[in-house]
N, C-alpha and C positions, 0 to 999 in steps of 0.2 A: 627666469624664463625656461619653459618645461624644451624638451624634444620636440615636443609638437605641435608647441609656438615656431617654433624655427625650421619643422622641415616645412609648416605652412606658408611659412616665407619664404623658402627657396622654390615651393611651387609655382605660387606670386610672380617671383621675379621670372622665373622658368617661361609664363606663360607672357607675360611681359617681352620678350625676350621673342619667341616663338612667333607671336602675334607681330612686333615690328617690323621681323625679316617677312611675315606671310605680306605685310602691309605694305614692301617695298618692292616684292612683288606684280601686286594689284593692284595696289595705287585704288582703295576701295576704302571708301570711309565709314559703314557699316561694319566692317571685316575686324578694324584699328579700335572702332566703339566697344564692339563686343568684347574684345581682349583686355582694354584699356578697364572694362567694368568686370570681369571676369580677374584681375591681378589686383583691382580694389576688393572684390569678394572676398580675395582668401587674404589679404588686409585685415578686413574687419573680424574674419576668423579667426585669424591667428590673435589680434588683439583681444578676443573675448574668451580664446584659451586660456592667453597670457595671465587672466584674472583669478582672483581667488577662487568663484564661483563660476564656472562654464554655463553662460543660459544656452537654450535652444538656438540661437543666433550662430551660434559656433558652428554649428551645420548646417542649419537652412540658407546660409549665405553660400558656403563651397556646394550644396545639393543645388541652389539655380544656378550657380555659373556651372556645371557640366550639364542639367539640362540644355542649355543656352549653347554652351559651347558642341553638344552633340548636334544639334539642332543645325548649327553652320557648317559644322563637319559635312551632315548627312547630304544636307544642300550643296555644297560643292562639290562632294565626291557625286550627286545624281548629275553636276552638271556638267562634269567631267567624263564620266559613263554615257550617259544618253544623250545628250548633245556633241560631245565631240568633242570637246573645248577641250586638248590636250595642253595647253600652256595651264589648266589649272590643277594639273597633278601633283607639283610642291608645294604650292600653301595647299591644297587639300590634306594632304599628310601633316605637313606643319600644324593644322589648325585639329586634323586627329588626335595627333601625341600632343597638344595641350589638353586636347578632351580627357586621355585615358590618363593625364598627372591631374585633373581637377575629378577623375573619379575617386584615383587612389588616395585624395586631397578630403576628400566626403568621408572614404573608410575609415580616414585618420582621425577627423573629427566628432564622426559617429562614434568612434570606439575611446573617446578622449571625455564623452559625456559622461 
C-alpha cells in the first residue's frame, strides 16, 4: 500500500470523525448522511490507489465528496451569517476543515493518476 492509499484513509477516518462530533451537535441527519458518504468516498479512493492500475475513480470519488461537502459547508456558514443561527458556528467550521482535508484529499488523488 503506496503513501497515498493511506494518507486517503486518514482523510476518510478525519472526515468521519469531524462529521460525528458536527452530528452530535445538530442532531441533523442530512449533516451525518453527507459525512457518512463523504468517508465512503475517500474509501473507494484510496482502494483504487491501493491498485496496480489507478482508474479515474481515484478521483472522481474525492472531487464529489468536497463538492458535496463544500456545498454543506457553504450552507451553514449562510445560515449562520444571515440568519443568525449563532449555535451553528462549530459544526460550521467542523464541517469546513473536512471540506478543505477532502480538497487536499482530491490534490492527492489527482496527482497520484
Amino acid at each position: 500500500m503506496n503513501s497515498s492509499a493511506i494518507f486517503l484513509l486518514a482523510i476518510s477516518f478525519a472526515t468521519l470523525l469531524l462529521g460525528l462530533y458536527a452530528w452530535r451537535l445538530t442532531s441533523s441527519k442530512p449533516l451525518i448522511l453527507n459525512m457518512l458518504f463523504g468517508s465512503a468516498g475517500f474509501l473507494i479512493s484510496a482502494y483504487a490507489i491501493a491498485g496496480k492500475h489507478p482508474t479515474q475513480m481515484a478521483f472522481l470519488m474525492p472531487f464529489f465528496v468536497t463538492m458535496l461537502l463544500l456545498g454543506r459547508a457553504g450552507g451553514i456558514y449562510w445560515r449562520t451569517l444571515m440568519r443568525g443561527e449563532k449555535e451553528l458556528t462549530l459544526p460550521s467550521h467542523l464541517v469546513g476543515a473536512a471540506a478543505l482535508l477532502s480538497v487536499v484529499g482530491t490534490i492527492v488523488a489527482f496527482v497520484n493518476l
